[in-house]
DRENTORMAR-241960 format. One record per atom (N, C-alpha, C): x, y, z. Coordinates in steps of 0.02 Angstrom, whole numbers, padded with zeros to 5 digits, always signed. Layout:
XYZ/...
***
This chain:
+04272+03824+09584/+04300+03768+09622/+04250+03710+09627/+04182+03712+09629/+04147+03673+09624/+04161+03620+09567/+04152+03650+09507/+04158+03605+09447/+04234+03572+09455/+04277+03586+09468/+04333+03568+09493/+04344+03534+09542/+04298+03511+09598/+04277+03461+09642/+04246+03401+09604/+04191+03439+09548/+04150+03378+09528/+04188+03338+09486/+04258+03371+09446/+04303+03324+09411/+04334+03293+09441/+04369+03313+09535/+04427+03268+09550/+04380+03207+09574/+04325+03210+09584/+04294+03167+09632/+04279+03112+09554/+04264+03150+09510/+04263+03084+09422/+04322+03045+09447/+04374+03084+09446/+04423+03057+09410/+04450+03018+09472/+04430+03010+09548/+04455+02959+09603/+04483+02982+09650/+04503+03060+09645/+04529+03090+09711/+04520+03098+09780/+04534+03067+09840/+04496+03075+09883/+04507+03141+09915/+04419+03141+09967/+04450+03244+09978/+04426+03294+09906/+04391+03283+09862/+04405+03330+09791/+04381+03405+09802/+04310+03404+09865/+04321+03474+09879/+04371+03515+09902/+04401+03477+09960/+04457+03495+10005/+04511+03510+09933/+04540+03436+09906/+04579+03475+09843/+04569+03521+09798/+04509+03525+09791/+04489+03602+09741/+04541+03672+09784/+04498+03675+09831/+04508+03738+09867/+04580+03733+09889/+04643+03683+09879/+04688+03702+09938/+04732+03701+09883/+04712+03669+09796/+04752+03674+09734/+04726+03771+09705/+04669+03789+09715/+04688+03871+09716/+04710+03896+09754/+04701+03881+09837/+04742+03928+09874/+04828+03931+09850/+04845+03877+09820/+04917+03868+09799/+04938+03920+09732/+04858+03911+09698/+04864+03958+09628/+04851+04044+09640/+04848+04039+09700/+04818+04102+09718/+04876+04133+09768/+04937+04086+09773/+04989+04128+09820/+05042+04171+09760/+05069+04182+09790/+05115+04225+09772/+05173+04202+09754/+05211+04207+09685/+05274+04183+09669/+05348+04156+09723/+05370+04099+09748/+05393+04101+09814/+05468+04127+09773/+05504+04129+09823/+05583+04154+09816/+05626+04094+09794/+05678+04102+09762/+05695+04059+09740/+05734+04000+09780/+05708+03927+09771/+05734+03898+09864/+05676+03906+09900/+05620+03935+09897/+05573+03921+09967/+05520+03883+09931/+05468+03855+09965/+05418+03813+09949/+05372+03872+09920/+05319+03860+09888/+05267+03929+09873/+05208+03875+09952/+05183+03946+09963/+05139+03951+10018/+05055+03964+10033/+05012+03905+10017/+04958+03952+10002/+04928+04012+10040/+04885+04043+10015/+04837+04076+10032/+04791+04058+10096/+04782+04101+10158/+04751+04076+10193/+04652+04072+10165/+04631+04063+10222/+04556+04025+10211/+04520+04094+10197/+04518+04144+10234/+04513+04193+10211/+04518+04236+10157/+04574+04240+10139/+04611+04270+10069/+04550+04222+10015/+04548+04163+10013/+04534+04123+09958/+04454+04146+09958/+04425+04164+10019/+04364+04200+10007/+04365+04242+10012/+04405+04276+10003/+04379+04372+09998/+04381+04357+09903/+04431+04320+09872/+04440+04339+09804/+04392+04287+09789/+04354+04248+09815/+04298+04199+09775/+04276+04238+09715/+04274+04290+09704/+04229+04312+09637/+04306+04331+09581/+04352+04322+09611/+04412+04334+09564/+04415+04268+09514/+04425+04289+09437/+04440+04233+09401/+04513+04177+09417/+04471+04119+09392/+04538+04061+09442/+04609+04088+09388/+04662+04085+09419/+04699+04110+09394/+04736+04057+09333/+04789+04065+09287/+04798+04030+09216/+04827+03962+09255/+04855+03986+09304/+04914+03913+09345/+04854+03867+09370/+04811+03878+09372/+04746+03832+09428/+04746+03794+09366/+04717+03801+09305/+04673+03739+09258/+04737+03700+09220/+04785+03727+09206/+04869+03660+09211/+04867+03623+09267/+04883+03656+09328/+04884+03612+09377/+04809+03574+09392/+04767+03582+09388/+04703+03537+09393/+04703+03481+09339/+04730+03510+09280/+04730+03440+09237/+04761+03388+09246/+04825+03429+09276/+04889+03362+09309/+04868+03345+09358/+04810+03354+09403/+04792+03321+09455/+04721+03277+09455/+04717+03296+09392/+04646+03231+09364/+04696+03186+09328/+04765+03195+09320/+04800+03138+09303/+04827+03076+09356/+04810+03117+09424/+04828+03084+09480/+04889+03105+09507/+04939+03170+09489/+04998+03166+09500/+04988+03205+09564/+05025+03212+09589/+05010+03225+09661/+05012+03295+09686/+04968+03327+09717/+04966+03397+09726/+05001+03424+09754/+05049+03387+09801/+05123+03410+09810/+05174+03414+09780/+05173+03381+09720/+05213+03382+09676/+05219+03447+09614/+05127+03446+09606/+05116+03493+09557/+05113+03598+09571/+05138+03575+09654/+05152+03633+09676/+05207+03655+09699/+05231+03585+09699/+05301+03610+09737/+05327+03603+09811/+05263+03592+09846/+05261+03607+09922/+05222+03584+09969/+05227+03562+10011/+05209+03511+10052/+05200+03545+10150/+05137+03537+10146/+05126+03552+10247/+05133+03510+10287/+05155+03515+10350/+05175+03471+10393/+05195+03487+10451/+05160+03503+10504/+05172+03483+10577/+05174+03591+10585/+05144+03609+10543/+05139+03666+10531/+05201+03726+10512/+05220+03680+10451/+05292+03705+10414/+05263+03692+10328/+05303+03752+10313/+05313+03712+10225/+05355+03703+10200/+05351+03645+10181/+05415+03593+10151/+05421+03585+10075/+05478+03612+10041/+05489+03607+09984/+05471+03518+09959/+05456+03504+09909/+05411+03448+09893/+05445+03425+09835/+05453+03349+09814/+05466+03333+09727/+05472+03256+09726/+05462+03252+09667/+05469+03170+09664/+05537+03141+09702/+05590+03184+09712/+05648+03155+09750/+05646+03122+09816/+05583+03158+09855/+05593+03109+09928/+05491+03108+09939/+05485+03073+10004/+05430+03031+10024/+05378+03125+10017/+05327+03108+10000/+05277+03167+10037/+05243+03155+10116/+05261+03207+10154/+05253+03195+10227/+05188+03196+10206/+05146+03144+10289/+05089+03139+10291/+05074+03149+10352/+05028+03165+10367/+04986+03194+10429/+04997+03150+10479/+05003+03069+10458/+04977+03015+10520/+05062+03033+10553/+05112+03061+10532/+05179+03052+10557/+05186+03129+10606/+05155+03170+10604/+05119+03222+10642/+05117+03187+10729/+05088+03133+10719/+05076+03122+10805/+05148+03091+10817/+05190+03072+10770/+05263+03042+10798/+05309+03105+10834/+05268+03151+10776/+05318+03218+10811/+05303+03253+10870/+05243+03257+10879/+05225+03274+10927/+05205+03224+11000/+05238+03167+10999/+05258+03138+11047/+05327+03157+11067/+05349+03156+11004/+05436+03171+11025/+05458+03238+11057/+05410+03277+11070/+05425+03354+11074/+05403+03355+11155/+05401+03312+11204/+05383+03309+11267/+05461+03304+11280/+05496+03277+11241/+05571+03273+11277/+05635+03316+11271/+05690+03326+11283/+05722+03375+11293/+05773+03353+11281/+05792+03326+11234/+05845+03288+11196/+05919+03330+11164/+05973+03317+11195/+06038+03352+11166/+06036+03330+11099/+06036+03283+11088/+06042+03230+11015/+05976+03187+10999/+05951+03206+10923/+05913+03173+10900/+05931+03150+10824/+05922+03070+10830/+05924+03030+10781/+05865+03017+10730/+05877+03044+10650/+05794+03017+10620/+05838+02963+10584/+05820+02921+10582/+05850+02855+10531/+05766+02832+10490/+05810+02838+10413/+05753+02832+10346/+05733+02922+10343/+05785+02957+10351/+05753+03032+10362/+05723+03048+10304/+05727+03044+10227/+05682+03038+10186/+05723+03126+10157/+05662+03158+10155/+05672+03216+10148/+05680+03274+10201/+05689+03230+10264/+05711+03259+10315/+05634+03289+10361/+05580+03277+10351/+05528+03287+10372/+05533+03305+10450/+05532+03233+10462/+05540+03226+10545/+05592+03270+10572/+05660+03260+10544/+05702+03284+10581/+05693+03382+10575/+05687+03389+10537/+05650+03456+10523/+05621+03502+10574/+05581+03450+10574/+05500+03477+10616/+05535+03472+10694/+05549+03440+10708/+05578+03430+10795/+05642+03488+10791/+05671+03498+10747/+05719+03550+10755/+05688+03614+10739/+05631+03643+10728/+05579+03691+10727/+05562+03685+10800/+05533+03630+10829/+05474+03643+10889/+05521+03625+10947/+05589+03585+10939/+05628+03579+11022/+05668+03663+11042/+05647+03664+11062/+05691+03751+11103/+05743+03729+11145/+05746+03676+11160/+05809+03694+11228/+05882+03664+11188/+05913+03724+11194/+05994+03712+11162/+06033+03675+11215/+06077+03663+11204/+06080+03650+11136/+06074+03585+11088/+06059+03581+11037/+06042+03544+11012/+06056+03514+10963/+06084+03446+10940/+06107+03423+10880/+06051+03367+10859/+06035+03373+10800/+05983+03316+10726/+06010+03297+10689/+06028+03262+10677/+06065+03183+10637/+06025+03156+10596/+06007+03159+10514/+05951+03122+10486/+06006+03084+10445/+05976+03009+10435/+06018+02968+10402/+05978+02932+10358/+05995+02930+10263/+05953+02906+10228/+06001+02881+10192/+05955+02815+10136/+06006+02790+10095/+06002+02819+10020/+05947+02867+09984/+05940+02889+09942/+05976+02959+09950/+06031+02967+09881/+06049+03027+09904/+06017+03082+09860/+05970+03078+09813/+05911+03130+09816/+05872+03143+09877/+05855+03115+09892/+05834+03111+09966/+05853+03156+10013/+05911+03149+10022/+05970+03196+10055/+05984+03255+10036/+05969+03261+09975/+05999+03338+09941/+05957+03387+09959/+05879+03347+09959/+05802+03364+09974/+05809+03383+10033/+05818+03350+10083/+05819+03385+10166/+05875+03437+10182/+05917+03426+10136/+05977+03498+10155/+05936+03536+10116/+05922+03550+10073/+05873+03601+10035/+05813+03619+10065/+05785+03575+10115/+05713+03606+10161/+05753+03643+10203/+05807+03610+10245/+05844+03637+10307/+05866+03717+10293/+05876+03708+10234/+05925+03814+10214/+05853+03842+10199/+05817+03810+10184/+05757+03865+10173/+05731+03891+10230/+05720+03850+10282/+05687+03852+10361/+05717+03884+10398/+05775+03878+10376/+05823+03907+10432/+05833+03993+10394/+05833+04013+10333/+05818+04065+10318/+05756+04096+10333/+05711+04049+10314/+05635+04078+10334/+05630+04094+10434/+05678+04061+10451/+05687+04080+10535/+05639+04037+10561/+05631+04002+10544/+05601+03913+10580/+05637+03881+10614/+05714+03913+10604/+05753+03839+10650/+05821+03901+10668/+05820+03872+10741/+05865+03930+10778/+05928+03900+10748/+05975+03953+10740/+06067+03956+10722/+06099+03912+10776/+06054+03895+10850/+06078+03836+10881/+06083+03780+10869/+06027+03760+10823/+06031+03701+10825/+06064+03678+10761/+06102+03624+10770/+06157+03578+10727/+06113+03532+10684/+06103+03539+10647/+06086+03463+10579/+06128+03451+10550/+06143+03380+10525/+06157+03355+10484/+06129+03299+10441/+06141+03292+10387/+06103+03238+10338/+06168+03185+10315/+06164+03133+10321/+06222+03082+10313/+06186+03003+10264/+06210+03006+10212/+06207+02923+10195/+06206+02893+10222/+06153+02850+10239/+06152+02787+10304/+06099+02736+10264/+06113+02662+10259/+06088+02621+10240/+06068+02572+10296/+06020+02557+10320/+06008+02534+10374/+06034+02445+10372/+06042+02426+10321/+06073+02355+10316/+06138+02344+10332/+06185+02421+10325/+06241+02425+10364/+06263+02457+10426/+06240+02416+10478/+06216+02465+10539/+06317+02458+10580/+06380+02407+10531/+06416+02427+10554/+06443+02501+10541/+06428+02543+10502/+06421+02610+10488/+06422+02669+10556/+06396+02621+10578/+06356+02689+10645/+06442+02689+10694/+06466+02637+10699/+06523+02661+10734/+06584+02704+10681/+06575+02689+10619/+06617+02720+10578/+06598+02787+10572/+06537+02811+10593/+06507+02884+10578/+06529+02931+10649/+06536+02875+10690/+06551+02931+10763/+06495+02914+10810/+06433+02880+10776/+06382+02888+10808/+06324+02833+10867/+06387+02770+10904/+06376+02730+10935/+06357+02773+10993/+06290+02748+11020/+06275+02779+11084/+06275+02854+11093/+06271+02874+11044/+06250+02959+11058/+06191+02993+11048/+06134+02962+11055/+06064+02986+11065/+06023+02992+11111/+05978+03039+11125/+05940+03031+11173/+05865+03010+11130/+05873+03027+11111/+05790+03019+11067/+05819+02981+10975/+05783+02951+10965/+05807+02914+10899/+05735+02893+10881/+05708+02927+10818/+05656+02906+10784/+05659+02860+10706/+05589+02850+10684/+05617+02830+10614/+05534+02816+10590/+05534+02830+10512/+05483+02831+10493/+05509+02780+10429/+05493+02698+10453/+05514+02681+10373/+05498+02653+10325/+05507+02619+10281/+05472+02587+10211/+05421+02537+10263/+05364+02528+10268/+05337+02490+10293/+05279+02480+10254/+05254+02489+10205/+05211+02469+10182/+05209+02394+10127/+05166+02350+10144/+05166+02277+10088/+05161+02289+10030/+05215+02241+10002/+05223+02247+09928/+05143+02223+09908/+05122+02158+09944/+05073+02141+09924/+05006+02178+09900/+05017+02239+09959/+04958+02304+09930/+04965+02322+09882/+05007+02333+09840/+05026+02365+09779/+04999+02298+09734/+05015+02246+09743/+04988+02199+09698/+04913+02176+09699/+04892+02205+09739/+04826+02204+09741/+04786+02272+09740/+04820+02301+09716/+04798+02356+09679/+04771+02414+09745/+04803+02426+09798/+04765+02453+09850/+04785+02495+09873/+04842+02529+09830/+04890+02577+09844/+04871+02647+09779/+04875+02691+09807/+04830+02757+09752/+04891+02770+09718/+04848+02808+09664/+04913+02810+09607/+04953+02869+09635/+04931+02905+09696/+04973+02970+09705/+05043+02940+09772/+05045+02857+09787/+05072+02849+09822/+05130+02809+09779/+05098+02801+09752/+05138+02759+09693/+05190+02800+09660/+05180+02862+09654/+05222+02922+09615/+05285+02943+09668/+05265+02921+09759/+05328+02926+09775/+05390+02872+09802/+05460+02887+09814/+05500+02845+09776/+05502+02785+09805/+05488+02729+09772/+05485+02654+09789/+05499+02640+09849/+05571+02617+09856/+05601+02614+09890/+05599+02675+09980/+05562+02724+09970/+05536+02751+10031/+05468+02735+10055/+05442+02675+10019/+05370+02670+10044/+05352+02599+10058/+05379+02555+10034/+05378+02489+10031/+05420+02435+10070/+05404+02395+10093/+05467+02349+10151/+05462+02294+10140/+05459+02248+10070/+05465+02183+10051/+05387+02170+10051/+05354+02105+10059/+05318+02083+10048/+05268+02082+10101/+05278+02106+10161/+05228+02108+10217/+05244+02152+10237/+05289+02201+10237/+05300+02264+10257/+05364+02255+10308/+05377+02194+10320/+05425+02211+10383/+05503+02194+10376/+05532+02209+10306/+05589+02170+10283/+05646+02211+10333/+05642+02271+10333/+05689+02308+10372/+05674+02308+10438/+05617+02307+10486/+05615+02291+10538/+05657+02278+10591/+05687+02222+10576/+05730+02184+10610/+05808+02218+10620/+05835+02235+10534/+05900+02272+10548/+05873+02363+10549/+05839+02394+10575/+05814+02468+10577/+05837+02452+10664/+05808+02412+10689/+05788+02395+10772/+05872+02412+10784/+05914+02343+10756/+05974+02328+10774/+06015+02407+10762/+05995+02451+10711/+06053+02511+10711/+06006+02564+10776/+05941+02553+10797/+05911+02594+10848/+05935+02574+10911/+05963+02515+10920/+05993+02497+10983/+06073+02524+10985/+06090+02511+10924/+06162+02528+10933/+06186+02620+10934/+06119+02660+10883/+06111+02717+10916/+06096+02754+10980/+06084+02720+11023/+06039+02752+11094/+06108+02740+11143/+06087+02800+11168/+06126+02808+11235/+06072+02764+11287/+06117+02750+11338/+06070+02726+11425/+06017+02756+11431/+05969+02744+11443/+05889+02799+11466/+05861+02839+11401/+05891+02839+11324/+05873+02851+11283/+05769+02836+11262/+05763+02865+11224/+05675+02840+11214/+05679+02831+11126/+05661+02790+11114/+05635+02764+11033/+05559+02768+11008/+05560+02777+10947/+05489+02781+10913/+05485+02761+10838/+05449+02706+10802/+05453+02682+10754/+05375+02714+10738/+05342+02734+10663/+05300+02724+10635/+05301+02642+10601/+05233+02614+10584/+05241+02572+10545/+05187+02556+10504/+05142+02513+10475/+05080+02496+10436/+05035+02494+10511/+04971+02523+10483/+04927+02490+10548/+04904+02435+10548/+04935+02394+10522/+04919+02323+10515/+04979+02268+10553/+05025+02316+10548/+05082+02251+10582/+05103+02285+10652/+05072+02308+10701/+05099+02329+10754/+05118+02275+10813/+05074+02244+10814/+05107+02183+10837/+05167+02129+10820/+05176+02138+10757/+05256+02116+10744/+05293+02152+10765/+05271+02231+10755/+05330+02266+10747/+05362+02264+10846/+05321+02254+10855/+05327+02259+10954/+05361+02203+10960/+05330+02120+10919/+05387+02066+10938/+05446+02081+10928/+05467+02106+10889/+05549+02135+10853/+05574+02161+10914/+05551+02225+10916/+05566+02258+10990/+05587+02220+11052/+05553+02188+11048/+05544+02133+11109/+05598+02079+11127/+05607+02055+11047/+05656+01992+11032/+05734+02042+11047/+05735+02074+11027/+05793+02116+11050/+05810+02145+11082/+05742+02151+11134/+05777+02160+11215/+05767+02229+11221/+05735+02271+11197/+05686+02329+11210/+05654+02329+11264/+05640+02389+11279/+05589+02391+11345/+05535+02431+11341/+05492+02434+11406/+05423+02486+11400/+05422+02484+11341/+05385+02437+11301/+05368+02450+11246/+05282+02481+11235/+05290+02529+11196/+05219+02551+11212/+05195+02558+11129/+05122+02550+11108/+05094+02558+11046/+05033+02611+11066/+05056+02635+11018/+05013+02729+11018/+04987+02708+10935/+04915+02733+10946/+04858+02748+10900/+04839+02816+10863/+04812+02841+10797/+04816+02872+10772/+04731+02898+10813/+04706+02953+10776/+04652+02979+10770/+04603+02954+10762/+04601+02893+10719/+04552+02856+10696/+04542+02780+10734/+04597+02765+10787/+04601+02724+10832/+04656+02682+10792/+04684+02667+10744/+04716+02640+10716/+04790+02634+10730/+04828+02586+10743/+04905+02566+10758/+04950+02603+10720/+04975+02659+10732/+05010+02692+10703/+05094+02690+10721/+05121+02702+10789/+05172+02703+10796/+05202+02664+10871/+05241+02627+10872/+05280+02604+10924/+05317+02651+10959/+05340+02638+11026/+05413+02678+11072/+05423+02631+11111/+05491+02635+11151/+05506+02605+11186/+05563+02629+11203/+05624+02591+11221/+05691+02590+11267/+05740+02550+11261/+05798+02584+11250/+05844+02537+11214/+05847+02464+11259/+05900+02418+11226/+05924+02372+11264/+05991+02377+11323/+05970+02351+11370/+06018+02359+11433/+06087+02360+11396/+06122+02405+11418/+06222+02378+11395/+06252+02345+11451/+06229+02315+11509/+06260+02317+11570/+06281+02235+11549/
***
């Protein structure tokens, strides 16, 4: 694994020890079932067999990952909020910084939860794993329908693997956030208590200035990007989050840590409330909440 650190770190990887060891623990699990994510090896396991030869799947997959392709991809499977999530170029690869969205959201006790931009269903996922109190309905709404096929395909695995109680209700629905007259055609005006969203927010301009890694680049456009400053959807995401929320409802946007202060004017201009901006680990602007707009 060493020499295999000293290549990812050649070739630009950030993390290359960390990726050494967590691309064998992957080569070192066990064939998954057909439909489940494969699972690595815990920290342990990977050192009891340290003197075991790396196995034939480790030096393919290491080469495709000195190509830059993404180690979720080249495995199949993806961690998150302490789940494993079937993984593929079809929807976004969850990332850690969206970890504290979920676990803000898990203080509340929500009949109905809304993910809008659900992606591969990440978010909505994970809150339907960690909320216990039934009963309970999750609503993820995306406009890619790979995307969609991807989160019904995490959802039957989880729910086989017994991650997600037979109580709780999901569904995955085509939703384009530019057509937010949709939401009354779906059934779904005012029926949330909790309504999240994790969405394209990143500047085109980063990409043109070259500041975006090639392993972000590999996932799908259109789930990572929001026009030219990041905030093209902003404005109509807000408008279908208002028209989703019930009275006393609570909202939560991720966005760039660079535009949190727009993203709060938006909020604001539309008549949001308690608006609050929550920081990542590193002190950095990670995610908005707040409160719908009055209906009175």
């Amino acid at each position: 694994m060493r020499l295999a650190a000293q290549q990812l770190a050649q070739a630009g990887v950030e993390s290359p020890a960390a990726e050494a060891r967590l691309l064998m623990s992957y080569a070192l699990a066990s064939e998954p079932k057909n439909g489940h994510p494969r699972i690595p090896v815990s920290s342990t396991d990977l050192f009891m067999r340290g003197p075991d030869p790396a196995p034939e799947a480790f030096v393919g997959w290491l080469e495709r990952r000195l190509e830059r392709v993404p180690l979720q991809h080249i495995v199949g499977s993806a961690s998150f909020a302490g789940l494993d999530f079937l993984a593929s170029p079809a929807g976004f690869i969850p990332r850690p910084e969206t970890e504290l969205l979920v676990e803000w959201a898990t203080q509340f006790s929500p009949a109905t939860v809304v993910d809008v931009c659900s992606g591969p269903g990440t978010i909505a996922l994970a809150l339907a794993s960690h909320l216990s109190t039934p009963p309970l309905r999750i609503i993820g709404l995306e406009k890619d329908p790979a995307a969609v096929q991807l989160a019904r395909a995490n959802e039957a695995q989880l729910r086989e693997r017994g991650f997600i109680a037979e109580s709780v209700e999901i569904t995955f629905q085509l939703f384009d956030v530019r057509g937010p007259e949709r939401i009354a055609e779906l059934g779904l005006a005012a029926c949330a208590d909790l309504v999240l969203s994790n969405p394209p927010y990143v500047p085109e301009t980063a990409l043109a200035e070259g500041l975006i890694s090639p392993e972000v680049q590999q996932d799908p456009h259109q789930a990572v990007f929001g026009g030219a400053d990041g905030m093209s959807l902003m404005g109509p995401l807000t408008d279908c989050l208002n028209q989703l929320t019930a009275p006393g409802a609570r909202i939560a946007i991720e966005h760039d840590d660079a535009t949190g202060a727009q993203v709060r004017s938006v909020l604001e201009a539309r008549g949001m409330g308690e608006i609050t901006q929550h920081r990542d680990l590193a002190g950095r602007e990670r995610f908005v909440t707040a409160t719908p707009r009055s209906r009175a």
